[in-house]
DOROGU-183740 format. One record per residue: residue in one letter; y, z, x of N, C-alpha, C, CB in turn. Coordinates in Angstrom, 2 decimals, always signed. Glycine has a CB too. Example, Ala and Ser with C-alpha at 12.3 -4.5 7.8 and 13.67 -1.06 7.14 Angstrom:
REM residues 2
['A', [-5.69, +7.80, +13.19], [-4.50, +7.80, +12.30], [-3.30, +7.80, +13.20], [-4.47, +9.05, +11.31]];
['S', [-2.25, +7.08, +12.85], [-1.06, +7.14, +13.67], [+0.03, +7.87, +12.90], [-0.60, +5.72, +14.08]];
REM end
This chain:
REM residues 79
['X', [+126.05, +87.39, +50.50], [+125.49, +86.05, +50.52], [+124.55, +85.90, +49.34], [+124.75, +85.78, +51.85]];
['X', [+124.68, +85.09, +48.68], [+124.18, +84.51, +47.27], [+123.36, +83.22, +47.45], [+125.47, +84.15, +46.26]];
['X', [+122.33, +83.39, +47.25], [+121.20, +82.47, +47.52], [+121.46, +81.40, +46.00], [+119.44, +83.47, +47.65]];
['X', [+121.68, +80.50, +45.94], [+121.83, +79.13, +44.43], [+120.26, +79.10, +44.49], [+122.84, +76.99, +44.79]];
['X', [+119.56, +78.85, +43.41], [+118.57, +78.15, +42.77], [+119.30, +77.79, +41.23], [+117.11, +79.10, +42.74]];
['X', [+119.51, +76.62, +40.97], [+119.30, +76.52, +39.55], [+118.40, +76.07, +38.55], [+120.01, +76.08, +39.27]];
['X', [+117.58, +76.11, +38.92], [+116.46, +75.92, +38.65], [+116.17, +77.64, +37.98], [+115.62, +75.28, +40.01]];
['X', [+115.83, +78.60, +38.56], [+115.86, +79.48, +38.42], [+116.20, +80.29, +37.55], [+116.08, +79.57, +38.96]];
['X', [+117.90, +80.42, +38.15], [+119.09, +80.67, +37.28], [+119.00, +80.37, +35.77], [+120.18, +79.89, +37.78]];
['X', [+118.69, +78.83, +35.54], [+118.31, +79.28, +34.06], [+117.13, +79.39, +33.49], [+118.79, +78.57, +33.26]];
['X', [+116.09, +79.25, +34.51], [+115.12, +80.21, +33.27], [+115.05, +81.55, +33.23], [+113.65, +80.00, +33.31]];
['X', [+116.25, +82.25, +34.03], [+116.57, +83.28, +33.53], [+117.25, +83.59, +31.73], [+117.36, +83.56, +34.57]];
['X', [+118.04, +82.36, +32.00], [+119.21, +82.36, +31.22], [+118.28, +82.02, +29.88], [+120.55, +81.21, +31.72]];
['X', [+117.28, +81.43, +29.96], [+116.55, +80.82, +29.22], [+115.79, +82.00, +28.62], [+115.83, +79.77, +29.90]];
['X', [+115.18, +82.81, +29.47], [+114.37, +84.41, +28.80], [+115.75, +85.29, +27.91], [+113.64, +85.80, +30.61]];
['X', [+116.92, +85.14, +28.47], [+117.81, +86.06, +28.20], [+118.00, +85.77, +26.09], [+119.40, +85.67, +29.45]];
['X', [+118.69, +84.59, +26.27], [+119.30, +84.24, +24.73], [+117.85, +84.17, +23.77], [+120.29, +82.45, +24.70]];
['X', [+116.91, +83.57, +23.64], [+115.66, +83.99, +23.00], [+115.26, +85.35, +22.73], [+114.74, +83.55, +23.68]];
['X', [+115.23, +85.77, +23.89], [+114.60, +87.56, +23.79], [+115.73, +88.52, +22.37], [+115.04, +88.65, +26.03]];
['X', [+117.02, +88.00, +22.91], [+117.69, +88.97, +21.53], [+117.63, +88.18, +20.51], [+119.32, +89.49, +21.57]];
['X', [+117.48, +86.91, +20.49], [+117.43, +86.27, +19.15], [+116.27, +87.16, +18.10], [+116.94, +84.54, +19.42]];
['X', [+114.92, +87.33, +19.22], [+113.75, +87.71, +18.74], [+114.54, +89.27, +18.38], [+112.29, +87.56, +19.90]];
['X', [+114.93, +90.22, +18.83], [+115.28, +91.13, +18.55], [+116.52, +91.31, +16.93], [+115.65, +91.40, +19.89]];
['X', [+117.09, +90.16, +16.47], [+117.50, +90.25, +15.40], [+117.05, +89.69, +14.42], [+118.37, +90.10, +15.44]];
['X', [+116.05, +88.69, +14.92], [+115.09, +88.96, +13.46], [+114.26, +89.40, +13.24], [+114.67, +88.29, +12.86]];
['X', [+113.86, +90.27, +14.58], [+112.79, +91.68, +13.89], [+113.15, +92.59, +13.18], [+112.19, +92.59, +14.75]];
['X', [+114.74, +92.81, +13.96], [+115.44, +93.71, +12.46], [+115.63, +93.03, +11.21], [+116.99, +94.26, +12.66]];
['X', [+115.82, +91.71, +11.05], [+115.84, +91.32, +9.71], [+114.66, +91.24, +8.90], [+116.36, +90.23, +9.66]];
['X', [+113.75, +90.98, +9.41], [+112.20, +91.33, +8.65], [+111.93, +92.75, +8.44], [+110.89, +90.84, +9.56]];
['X', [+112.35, +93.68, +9.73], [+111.90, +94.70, +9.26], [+112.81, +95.55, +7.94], [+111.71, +95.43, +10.48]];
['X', [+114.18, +94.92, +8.12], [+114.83, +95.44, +6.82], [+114.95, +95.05, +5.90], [+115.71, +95.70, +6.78]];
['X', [+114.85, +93.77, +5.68], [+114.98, +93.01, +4.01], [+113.18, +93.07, +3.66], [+115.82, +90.76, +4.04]];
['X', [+112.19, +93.74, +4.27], [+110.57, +93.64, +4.27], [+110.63, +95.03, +3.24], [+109.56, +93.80, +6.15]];
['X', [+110.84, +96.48, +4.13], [+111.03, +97.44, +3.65], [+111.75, +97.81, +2.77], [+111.14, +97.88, +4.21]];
['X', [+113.40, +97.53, +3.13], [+113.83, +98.04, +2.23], [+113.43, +98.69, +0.91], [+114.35, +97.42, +2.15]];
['X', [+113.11, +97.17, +0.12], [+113.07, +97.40, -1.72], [+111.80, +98.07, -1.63], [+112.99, +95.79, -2.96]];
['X', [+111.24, +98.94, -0.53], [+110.19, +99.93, -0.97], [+111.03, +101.07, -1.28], [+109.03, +100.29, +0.13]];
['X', [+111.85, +101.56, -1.03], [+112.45, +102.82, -0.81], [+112.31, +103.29, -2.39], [+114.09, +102.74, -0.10]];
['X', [+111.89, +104.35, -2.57], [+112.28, +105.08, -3.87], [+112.07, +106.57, -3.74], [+111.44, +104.57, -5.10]];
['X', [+111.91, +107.24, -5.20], [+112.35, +108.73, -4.74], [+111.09, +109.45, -4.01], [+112.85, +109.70, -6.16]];
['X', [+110.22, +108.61, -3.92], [+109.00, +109.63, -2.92], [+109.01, +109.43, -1.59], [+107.40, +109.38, -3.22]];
['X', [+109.60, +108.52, -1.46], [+109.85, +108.31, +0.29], [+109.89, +109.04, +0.66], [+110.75, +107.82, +0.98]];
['X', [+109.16, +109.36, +2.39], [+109.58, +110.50, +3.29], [+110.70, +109.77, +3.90], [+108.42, +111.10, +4.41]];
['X', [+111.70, +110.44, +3.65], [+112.87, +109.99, +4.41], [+112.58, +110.47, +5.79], [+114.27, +110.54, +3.85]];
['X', [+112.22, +111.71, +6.51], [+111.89, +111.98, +7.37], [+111.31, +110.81, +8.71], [+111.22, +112.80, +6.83]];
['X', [+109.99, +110.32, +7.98], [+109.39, +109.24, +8.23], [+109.98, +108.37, +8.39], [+108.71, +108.95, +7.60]];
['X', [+111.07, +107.66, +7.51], [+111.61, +106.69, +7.92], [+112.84, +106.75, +8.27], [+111.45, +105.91, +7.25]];
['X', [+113.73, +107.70, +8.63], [+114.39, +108.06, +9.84], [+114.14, +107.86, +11.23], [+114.46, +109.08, +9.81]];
['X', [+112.61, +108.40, +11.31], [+112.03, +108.54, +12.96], [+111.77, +106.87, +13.05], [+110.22, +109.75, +13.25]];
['X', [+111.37, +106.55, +12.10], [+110.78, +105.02, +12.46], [+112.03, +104.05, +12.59], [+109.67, +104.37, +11.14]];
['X', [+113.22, +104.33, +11.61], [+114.50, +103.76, +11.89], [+114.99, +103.64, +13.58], [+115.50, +104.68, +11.05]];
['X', [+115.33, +105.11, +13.66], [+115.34, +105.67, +15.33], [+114.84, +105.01, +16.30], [+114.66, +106.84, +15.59]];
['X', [+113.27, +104.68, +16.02], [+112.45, +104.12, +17.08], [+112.63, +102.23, +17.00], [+110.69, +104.75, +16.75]];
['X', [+113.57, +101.38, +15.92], [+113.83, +100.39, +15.62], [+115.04, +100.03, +16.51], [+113.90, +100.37, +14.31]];
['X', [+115.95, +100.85, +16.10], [+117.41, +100.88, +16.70], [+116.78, +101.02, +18.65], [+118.61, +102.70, +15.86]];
['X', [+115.95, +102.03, +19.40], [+116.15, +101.90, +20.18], [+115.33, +101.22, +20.98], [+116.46, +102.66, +20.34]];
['X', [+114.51, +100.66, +19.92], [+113.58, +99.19, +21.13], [+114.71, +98.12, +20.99], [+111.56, +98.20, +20.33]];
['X', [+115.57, +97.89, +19.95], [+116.66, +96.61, +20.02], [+117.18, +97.00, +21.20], [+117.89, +96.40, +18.78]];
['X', [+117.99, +98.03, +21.38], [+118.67, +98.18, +22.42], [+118.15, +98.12, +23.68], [+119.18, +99.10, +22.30]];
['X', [+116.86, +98.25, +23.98], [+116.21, +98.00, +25.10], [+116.06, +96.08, +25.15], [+114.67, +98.98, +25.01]];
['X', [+116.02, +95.75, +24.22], [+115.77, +94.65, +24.46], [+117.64, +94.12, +24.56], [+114.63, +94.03, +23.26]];
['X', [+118.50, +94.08, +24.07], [+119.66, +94.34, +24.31], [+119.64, +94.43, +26.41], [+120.03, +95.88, +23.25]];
['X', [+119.63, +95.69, +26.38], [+119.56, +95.97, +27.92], [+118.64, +95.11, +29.03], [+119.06, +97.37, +28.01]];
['X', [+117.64, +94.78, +28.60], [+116.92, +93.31, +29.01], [+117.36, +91.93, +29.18], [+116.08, +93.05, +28.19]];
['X', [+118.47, +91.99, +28.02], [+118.99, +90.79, +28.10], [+119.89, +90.68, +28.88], [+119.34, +90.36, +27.12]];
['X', [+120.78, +91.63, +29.24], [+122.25, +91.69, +29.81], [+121.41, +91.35, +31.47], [+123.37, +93.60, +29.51]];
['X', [+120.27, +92.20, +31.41], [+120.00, +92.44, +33.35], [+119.40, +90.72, +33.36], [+118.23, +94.17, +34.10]];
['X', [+118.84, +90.20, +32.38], [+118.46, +88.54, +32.49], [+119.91, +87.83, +33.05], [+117.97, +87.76, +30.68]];
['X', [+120.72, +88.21, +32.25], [+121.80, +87.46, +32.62], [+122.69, +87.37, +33.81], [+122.43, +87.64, +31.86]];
['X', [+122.70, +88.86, +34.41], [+122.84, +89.32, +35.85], [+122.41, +88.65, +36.81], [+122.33, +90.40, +36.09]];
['X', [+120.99, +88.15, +36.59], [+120.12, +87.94, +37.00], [+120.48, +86.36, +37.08], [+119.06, +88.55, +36.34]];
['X', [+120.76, +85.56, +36.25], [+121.71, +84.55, +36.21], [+122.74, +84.37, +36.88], [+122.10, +84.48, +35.33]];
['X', [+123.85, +85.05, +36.61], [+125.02, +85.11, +37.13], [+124.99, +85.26, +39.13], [+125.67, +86.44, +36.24]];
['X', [+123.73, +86.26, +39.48], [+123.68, +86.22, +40.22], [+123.10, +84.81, +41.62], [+123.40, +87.17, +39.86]];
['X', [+121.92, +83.90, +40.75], [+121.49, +83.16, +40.97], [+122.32, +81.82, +41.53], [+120.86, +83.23, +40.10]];
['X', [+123.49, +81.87, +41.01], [+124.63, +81.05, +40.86], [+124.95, +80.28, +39.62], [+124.59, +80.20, +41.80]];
['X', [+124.64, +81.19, +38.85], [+124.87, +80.36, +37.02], [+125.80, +80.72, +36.63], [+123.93, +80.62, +35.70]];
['X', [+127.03, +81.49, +37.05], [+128.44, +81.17, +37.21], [+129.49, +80.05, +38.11], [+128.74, +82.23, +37.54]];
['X', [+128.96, +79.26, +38.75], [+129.30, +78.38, +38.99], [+130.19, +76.77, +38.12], [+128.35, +78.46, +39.45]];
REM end
C-alpha cells in the first residue's frame, strides 16, 4: 500500500535534479579552475588523493539523487 502525496513527491523530485546539477558544476569549476595549474612540480600524489576524494563525493551525491527519486517514485510520482 502506497500512500500518494504529490505535493511531496515532487519536492522530492525537486531536491533530486538540482542536487546533481550542483554536483557537475562543482566538477566543472573544480577542473577547468585547477587544471592550467598543473606543471612539473606538482605533487601528483596530492592531487590524485584530492582527485579520488572529488570523484567520490559526486558519486555520493549521484547516490542521493537516485534514493530522492525512489523516494518520488515511491510517493506516487510514477503515476
Amino acid at each position: 500500500m502506497t500512500a500518494t502525496n504529490p505535493i511531496l513527491s515532487h519536492l522530492f523530485l525537486f531536491l533530486g535534479r538540482p542536487a546533481f546539477i550542483f554536483g557537475g558544476s562543482l566538477f566543472g569549476v573544480v577542473f577547468f579552475r585547477h587544471l592550467p595549474e598543473i606543471h612539473q612540480g606538482a605533487d601528483l600524489w596530492l592531487m590524485f588523493r584530492r582527485g579520488l576524494q572529488l570523484v567520490a563525493s559526486l558519486f555520493a551525491l549521484f547516490c542521493v539523487t537516485l534514493e530522492l527519486e525512489r523516494l518520488w517514485r515511491a510517493l506516487g510520482g510514477s503515476q
